[in-house]
ROBADO-769364 format. One line per field, with one value per residue (C-alpha): residue number from 0; z, y, x. Coordinates in nm, 2 decimals, decimal comma. Layout:
<nodes>
pos c(NUM	...)
Z c(Z	...)
Y c(Y	...)
X c(X	...)
</nodes>
This chain:
<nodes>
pos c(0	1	2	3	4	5	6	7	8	9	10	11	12	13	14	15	16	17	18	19	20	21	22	23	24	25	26	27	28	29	30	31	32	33	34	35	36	37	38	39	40	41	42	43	44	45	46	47	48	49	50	51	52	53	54	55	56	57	58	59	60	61	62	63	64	65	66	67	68	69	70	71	72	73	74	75	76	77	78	79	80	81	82	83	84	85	86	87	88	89	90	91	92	93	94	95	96	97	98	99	100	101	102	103	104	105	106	107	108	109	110	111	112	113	114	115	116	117	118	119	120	121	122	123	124	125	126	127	128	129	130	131	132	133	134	135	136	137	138	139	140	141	142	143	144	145	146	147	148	149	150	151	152	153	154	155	156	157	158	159	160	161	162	163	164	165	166	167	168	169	170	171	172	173	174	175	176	177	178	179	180	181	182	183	184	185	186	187	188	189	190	191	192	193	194	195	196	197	198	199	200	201	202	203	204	205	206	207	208	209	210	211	212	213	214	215	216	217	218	219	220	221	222	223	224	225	226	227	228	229	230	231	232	233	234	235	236	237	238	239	240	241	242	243	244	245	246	247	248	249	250	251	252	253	254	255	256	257	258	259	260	261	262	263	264	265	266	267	268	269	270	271	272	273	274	275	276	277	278	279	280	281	282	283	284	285	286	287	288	289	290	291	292	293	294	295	296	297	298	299	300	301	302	303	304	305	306	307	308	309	310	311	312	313	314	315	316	317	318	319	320	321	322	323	324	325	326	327	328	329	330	331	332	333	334	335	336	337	338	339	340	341	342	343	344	345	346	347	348	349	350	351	352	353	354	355	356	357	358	359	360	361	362	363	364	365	366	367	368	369	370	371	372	373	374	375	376	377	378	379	380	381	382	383	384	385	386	387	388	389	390	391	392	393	394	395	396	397	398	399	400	401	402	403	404	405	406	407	408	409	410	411	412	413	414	415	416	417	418	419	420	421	422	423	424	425	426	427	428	429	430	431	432	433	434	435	436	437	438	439	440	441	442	443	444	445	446	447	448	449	450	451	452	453	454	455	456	457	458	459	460	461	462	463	464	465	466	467	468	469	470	471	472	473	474	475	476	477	478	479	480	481	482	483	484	485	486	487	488	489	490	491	492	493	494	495	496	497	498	499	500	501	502	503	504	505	506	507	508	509	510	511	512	513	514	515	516	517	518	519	520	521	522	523	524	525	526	527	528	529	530	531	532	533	534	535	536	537	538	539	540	541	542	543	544	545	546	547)
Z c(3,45	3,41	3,70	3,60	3,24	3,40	3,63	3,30	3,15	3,44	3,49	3,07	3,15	3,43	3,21	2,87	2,75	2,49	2,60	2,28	2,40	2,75	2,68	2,48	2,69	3,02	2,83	2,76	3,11	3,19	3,05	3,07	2,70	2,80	2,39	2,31	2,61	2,60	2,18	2,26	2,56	2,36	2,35	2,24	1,89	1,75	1,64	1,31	1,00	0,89	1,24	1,37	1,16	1,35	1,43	1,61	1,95	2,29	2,43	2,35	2,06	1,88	1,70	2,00	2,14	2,45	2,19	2,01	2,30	2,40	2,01	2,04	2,40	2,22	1,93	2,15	2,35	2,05	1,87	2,19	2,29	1,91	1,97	1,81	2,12	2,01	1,66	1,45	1,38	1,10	1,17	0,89	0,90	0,66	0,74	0,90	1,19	1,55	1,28	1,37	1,74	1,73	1,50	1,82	2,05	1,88	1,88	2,23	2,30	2,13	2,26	2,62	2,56	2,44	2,09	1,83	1,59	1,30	1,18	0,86	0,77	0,73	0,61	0,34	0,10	0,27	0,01	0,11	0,45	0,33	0,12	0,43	0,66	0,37	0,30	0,65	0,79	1,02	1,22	1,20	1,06	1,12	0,90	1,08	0,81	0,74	0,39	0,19	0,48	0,55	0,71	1,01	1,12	1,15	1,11	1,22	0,97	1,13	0,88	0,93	0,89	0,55	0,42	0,39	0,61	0,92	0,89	1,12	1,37	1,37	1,46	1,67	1,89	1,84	1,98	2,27	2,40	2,36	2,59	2,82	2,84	3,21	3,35	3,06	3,34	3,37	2,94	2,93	2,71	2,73	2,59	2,29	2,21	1,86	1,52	1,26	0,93	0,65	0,29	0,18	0,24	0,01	-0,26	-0,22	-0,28	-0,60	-0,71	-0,69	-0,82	-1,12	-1,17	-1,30	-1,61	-1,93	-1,95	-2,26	-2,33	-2,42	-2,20	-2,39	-2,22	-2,05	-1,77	-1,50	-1,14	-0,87	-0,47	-0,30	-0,04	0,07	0,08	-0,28	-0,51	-0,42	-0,38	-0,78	-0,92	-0,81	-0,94	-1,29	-1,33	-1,20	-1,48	-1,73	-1,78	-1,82	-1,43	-1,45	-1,44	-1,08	-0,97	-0,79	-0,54	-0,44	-0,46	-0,07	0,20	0,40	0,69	0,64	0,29	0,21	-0,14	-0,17	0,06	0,03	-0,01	-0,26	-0,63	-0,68	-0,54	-0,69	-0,75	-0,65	-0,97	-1,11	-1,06	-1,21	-1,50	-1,49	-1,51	-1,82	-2,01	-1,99	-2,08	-2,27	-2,17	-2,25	-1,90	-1,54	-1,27	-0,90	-0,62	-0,26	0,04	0,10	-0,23	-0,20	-0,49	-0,86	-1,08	-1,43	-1,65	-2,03	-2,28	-2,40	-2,60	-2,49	-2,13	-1,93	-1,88	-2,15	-1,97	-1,81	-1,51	-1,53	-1,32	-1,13	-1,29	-1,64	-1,54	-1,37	-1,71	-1,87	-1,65	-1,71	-2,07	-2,00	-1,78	-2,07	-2,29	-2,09	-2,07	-1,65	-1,50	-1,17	-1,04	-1,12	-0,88	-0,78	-0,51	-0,55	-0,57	-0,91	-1,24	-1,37	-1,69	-1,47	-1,48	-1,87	-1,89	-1,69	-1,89	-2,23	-2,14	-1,92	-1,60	-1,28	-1,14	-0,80	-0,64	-0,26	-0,03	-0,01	0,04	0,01	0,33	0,13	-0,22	-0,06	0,06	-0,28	-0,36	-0,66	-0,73	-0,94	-1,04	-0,80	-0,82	-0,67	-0,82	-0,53	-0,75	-0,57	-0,78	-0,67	-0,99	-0,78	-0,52	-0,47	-0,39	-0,20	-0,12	-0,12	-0,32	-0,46	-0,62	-0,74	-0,94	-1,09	-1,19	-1,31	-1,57	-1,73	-1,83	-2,01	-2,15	-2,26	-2,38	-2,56	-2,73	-2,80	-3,02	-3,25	-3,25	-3,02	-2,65	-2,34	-2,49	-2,78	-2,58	-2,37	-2,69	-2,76	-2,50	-2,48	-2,83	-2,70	-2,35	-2,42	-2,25	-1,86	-1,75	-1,36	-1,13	-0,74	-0,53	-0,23	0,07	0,35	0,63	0,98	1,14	1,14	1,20	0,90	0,71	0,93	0,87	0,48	0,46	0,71	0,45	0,11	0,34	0,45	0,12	-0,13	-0,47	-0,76	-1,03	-1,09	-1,39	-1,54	-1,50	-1,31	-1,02	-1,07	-0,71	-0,42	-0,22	0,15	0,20	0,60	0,50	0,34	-0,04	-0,26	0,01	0,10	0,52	0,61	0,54	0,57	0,20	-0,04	-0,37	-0,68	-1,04	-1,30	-1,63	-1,73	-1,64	-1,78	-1,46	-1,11	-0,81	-0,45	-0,16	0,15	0,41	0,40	0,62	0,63	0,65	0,76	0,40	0,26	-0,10	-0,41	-0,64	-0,99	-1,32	-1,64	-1,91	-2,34	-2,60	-2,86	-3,25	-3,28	-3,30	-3,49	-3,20	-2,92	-2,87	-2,87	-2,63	-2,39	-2,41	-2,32	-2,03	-1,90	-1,91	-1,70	-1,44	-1,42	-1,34	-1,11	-0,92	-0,90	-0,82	-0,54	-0,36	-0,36	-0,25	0,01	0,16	0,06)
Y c(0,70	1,06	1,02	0,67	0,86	1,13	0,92	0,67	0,98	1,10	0,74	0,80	1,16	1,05	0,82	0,98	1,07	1,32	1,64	1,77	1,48	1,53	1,92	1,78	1,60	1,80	2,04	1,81	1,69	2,04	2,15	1,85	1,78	1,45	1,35	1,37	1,22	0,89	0,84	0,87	0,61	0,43	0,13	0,07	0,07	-0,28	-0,39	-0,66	-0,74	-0,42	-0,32	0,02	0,33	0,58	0,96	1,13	1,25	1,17	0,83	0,45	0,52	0,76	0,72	0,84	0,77	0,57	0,34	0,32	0,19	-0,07	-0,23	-0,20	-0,39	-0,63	-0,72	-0,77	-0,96	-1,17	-1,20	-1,30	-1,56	-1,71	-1,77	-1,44	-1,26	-1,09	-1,05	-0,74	-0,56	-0,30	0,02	0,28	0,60	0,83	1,24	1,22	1,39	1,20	0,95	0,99	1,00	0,67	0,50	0,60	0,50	0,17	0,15	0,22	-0,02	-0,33	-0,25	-0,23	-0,60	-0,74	-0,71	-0,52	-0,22	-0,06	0,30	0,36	0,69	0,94	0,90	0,72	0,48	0,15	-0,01	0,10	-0,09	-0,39	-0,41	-0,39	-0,66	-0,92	-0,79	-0,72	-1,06	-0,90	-1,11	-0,85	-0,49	-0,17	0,08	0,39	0,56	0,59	0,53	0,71	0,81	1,20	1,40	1,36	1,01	0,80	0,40	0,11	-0,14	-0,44	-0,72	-1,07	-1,16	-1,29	-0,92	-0,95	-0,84	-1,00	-1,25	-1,47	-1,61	-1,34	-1,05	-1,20	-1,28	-0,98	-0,84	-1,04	-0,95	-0,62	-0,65	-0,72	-0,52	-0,35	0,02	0,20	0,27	-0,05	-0,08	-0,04	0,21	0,32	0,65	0,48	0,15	0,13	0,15	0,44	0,28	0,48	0,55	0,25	0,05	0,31	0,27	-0,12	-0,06	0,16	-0,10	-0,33	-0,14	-0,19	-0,55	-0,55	-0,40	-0,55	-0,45	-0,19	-0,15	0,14	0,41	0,72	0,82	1,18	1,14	1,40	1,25	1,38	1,25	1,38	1,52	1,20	1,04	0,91	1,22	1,13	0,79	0,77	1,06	0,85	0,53	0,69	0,81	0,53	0,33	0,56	0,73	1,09	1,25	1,28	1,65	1,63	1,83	2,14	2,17	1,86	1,70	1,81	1,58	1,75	1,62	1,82	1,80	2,11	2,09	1,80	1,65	1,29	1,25	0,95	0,95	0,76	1,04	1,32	1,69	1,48	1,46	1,84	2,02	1,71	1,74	2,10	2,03	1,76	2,06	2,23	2,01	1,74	1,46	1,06	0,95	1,09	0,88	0,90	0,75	0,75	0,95	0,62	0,52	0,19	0,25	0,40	0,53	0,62	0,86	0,85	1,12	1,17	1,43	1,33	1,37	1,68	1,75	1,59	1,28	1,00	0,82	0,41	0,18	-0,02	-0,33	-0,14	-0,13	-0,46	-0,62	-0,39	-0,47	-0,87	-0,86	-0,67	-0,96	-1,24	-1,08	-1,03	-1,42	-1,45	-1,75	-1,79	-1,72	-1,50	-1,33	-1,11	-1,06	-1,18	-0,78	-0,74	-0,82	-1,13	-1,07	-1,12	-1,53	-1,53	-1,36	-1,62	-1,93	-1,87	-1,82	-2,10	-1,96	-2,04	-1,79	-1,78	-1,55	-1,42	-1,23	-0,88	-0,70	-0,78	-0,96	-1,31	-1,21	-1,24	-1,55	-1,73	-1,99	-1,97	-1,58	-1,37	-1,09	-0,96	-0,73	-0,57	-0,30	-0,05	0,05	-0,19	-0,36	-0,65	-0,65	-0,79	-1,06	-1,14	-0,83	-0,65	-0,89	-0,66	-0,36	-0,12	0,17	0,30	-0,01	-0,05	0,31	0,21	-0,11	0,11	0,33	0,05	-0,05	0,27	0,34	0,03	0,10	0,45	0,34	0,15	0,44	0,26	0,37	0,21	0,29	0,10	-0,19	-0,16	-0,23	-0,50	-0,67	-0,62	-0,76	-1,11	-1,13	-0,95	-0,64	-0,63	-0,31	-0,25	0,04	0,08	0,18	0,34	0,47	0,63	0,62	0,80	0,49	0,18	0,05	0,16	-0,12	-0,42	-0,34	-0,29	-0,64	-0,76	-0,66	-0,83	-1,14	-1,14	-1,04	-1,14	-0,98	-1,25	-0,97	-0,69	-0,49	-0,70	-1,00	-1,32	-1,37	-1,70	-1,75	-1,50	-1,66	-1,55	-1,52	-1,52	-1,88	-1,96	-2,02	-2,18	-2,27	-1,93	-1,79	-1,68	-1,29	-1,05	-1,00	-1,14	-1,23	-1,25	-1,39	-1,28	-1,35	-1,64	-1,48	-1,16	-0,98	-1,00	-0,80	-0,81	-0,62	-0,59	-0,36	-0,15	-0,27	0,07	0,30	0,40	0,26	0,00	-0,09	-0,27	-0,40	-0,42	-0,58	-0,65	-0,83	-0,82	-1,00	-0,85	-0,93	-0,64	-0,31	-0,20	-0,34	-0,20	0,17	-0,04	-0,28	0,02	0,18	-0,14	-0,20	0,12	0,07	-0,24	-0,09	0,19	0,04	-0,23	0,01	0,13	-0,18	-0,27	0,04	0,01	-0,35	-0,27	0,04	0,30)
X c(-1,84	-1,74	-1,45	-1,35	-1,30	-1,08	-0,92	-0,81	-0,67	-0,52	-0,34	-0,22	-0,09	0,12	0,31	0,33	0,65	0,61	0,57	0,38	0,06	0,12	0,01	-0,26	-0,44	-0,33	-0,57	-0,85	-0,88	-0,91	-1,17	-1,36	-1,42	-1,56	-1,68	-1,34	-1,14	-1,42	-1,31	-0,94	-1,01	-1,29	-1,03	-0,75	-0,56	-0,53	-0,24	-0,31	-0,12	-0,07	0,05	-0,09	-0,26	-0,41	-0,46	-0,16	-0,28	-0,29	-0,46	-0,46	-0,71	-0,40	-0,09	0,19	0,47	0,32	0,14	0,49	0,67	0,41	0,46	0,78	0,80	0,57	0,73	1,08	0,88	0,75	1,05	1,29	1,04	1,07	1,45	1,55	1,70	2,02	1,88	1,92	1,62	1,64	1,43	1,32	1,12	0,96	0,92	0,58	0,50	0,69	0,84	1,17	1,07	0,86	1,19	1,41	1,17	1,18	1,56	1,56	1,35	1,44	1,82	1,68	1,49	1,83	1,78	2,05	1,88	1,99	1,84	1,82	1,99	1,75	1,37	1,36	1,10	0,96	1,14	1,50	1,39	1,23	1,53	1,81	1,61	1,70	2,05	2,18	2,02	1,78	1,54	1,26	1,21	0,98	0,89	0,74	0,48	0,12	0,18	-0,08	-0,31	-0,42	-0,17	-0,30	-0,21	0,13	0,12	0,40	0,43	0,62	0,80	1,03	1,33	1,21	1,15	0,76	0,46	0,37	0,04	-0,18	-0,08	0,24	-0,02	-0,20	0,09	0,25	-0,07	-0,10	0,25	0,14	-0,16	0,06	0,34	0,27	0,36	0,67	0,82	0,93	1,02	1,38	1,48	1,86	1,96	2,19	2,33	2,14	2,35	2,24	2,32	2,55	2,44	2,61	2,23	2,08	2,34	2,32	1,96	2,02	2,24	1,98	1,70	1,88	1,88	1,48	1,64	1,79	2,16	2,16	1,81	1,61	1,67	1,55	1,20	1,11	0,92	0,76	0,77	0,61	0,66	0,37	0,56	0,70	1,02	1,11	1,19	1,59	1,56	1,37	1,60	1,93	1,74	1,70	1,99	2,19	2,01	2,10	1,77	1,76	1,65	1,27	1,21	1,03	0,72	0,91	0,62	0,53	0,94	1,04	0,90	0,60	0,46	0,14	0,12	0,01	-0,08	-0,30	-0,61	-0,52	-0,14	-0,25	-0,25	-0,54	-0,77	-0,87	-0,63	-0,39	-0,21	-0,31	0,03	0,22	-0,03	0,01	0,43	0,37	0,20	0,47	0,74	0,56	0,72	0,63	0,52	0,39	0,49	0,35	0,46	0,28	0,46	0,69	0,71	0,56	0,31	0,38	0,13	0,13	-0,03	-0,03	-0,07	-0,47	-0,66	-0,99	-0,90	-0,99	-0,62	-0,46	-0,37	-0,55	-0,41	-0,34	-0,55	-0,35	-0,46	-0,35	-0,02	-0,01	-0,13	0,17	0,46	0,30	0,35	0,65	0,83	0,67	0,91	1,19	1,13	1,12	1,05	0,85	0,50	0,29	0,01	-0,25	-0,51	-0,89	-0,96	-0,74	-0,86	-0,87	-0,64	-0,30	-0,42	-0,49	-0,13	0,00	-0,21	-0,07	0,28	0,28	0,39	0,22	-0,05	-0,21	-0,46	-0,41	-0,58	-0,51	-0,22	0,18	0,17	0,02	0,09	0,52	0,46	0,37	0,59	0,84	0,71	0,88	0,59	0,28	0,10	-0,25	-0,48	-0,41	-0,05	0,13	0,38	0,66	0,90	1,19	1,08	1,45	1,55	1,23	0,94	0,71	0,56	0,81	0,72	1,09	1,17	0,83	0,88	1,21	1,05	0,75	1,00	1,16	0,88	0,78	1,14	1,11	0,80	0,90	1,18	0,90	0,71	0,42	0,27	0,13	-0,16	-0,09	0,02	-0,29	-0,49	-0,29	-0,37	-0,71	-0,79	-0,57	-0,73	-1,04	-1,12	-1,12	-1,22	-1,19	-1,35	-1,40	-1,72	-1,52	-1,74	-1,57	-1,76	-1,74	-1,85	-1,75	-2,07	-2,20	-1,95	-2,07	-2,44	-2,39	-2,24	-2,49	-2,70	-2,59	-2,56	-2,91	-3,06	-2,81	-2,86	-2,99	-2,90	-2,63	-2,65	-2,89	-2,66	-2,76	-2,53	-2,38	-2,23	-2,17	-1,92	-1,90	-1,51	-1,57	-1,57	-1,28	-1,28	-1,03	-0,80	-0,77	-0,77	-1,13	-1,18	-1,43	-1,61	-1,83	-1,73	-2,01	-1,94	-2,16	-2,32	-2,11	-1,77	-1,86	-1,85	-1,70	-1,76	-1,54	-1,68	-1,49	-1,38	-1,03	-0,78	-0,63	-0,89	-1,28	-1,38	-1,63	-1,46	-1,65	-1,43	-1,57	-1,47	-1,65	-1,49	-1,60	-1,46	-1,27	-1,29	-1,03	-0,88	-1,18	-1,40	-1,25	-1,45	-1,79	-1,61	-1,51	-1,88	-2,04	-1,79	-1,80	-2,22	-2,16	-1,92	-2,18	-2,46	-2,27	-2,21	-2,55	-2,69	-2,44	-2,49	-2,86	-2,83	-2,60	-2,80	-2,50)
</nodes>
């Protein structure tokens, strides 16, 4: 086994063509390390609907250029054999580590099957590109990023010519092409023949952006943004301004794009010190809002002001500001569908009920939530918002920055908050407080046997609540594709819990929600407490059922 492991890596080495993983492995092979050489040839990366995510390294089990060509010589190979040969396909990258290389690769590639390609101009948000496959007619799209993944990896995030994420039976086609694409040598890839787009795609994109607005609204609102490192602190200041916004005063440190990102652990603003220098900046400055995007600017979050927080602010859930930017769009009178995924709170459907408008619940991620008929607002709690369907169909975290800033602008001028607003809504829907168990795991097979688990010995009791149903979503339920998860409803509606793997990374994730009614204003710190008690002690519960 230990030659037929040097020999596989031998066969790889001879055909890599990136110098940088060729040294890499050249070295590994060397010295024998045969613990790392059997994970990086443990398999092979899968390519589903969120396309690839990996490490960058050497080896079909890493993010490199070798696994880039194969994808791409897939997905030509898909997309020619769906009567799309000759098609443009619109290719964008964000300032990652190889990015760039794996976008030319891609170009090349895709030229050499007969295929046209586009580059975007420089790296730039997974917006700006989801945005140019629906304006320039493209028949596909590829953005090159790992989105909000440690620096360490790279990811290739593949759309259609409709602008949204690919989904079943898409992937699993794309895949098998892949499978059998045979030695690169023979994967034409000509040295040019690709088109590298101008500015004028990002400035049709600003000039989009706009559209989510109301013409002479509100405007005056002082924000402090921070990028992460990524790609959007140009993209959102141009946005702003454009609008008419003053520029948000952005976080010096974290505004230039970093591939190792070098003041953060997790380039993601959900998890934790990511946010301390822009909280540090807002301090300073004092402004009305901090915004966050993720490195390609898919997501936005939002931090109000607080007194009783640690730093003076408290970051938005996700489902907060989806519940926000809902009452927001009721106002603004739009018309259309509204929805969520089965891992978001519930309130988005009670939004939807009294005004009328028609709500539907997807799986997770853009790649369904896109594809719901007649939608003009989605949303899901991991800061994904989809403002614009028309113009992006998929999550955009520049012009959901760009509409809570209305909306705060708005309620600025009437001397009110988000927070406010947040309380409004509470006391009208009741209050639906959301949290996540999140357990990152080094392996995998630690998920599989905590699910095993819940299925074998399903819990009768959460938080002292009788567990009305646990639905195993492996079956299908409610007309939705079979996933793995469970699903539990509790105490009469009172509480809901989702558990299901991450499709992006090595984590098990519990979604939580416990919902209280609301008399009033008055009521709502002893509507908080008790939720918070519930969400607590969900949690508990679910992790000792599950073995965590």
């Amino acid at each position: 086994m230990q030659d037929d492991l040097i020999a596989e890596a031998r066969a790889w080495l001879a055909e890599d063509p990136d110098p940088d993983t060729r040294e890499e492995l050249a070295k590994l092979i060397e010295t024998e390390d045969l613990e790392e050489l059997a994970d990086r040839f443990s398999g092979t990366l899968q390519f589903g609907t969120a396309g690839l995510r990996g490490e960058l390294g050497a080896g079909p089990m890493r993010m490199n250029r070798a696994v880039v060509i194969r994808a791409a010589a897939g997905l030509a190979a898909y997309l020619c054999g769906s009567s799309q040969a000759g098609g443009l396909v619109v290719v964008g990258y964000d300032a990652r580590h190889k990015s760039l290389e794996f976008a030319r690769d891609t170009a090349a590639v895709l030229v050499g099957a007969g295929l046209r390609a586009a580059l975007l101009p420089r790296p730039l948000p997974t917006p700006v590109l989801a945005y140019a496959i629906r304006r320039l007619g493209a028949v596909a799209g590829v953005m090159v990023t790992a989105s909000h993944n440690p620096p360490r990896d790279n990811g290739y995030k593949v759309y259609l010519g409709d602008g949204s994420q690919i989904v079943p039976p898409a992937d699993a086609d794309i895949a098998g092409h892949i499978a059998a694409v045979g030695p690169l040598a023979d994967v034409p890839r000509p040295e040019q023949g690709w088109d590298t787009l101008g500015e004028d795609v990002v400035d049709a994109y600003l000039g989009r952006s706009g559209a989510v607005l109301t013409d002479g609204g509100p405007r005056q609102v002082r924000i402090v943004h921070t990028a992460l490192h990524g790609v959007g602190a140009d993209t959102v200041r141009s946005a702003f301004v454009r609008a008419g916004f003053p520029a948000p005063v952005a976080v010096a440190e974290q505004a230039e794009p970093d591939p190792d990102f070098p003041t953060i652990a997790f380039p993601n603003p959900e998890e934790p010190g990511a946010m301390d220098l822009a909280f540090g900046a807002a301090r300073a400055i004092v402004p009305d809002l901090v915004l966050a995007n993720d490195p390609d600017a898919d997501r936005c979050a939002v931090a109000v002001p607080d007194d009783t927080a640690e730093e003076g602010w408290r970051m938005l859930r996700g489902d907060e500001v989806g519940a926000l930017l809902a009452t927001h769009l009721v106002h603004k009178r739009a018309a259309g569908a509204f929805a969520t995924t089965i891992v978001s709170s519930s309130l988005l459907g009670r939004i939807a009920q009294a005004a009328q408008l028609p709500y539907a619940e997807t799986l997770t991620g853009f790649k369904w939530l896109a594809r719901v008929d007649g939608l003009r607002y989605a949303y899901e709690e991991a800061l994904g918002y989809c403002v614009d369907p028309e113009g992006v169909r998929d999550k955009d975290g520049i012009t959901a920055a760009l509409l809570i800033a209305e909306l705060a602008a708005e309620l600025k001028g009437n001397g009110r908050t988000l927070s406010d607003l947040l309380d409004d809504i509470a006391v009208e829907y009741g209050l639906h407080a959301t949290d996540q168990l999140s357990v990152r795991v080094e392996d995998l097979s630690l998920i599989g046997a905590a699910l095993e688990r819940l299925r074998s010995r399903p819990p009768r009791t959460l938080a002292g609540l009788p567990v009305d149903s646990a639905e195993d979503l492996r079956e299908g339920v409610g007309g939705l594709p079979p996933t793995d998860g469970l699903r539990y409803r509790l105490g009469g509606g009172a509480a809901r819990v989702v558990v299901r793997p991450s499709g992006t990374e090595p984590k098990l994730k519990c979604y939580l929600e416990a919902v209280v009614p609301v008399a009033d204003a008055a009521a709502l710190p002893d509507a908080r407490r008790q939720a918070r008690d519930t969400l607590d002690t969900l949690a508990r519960d679910l992790g000792t059922a599950a073995g965590l």
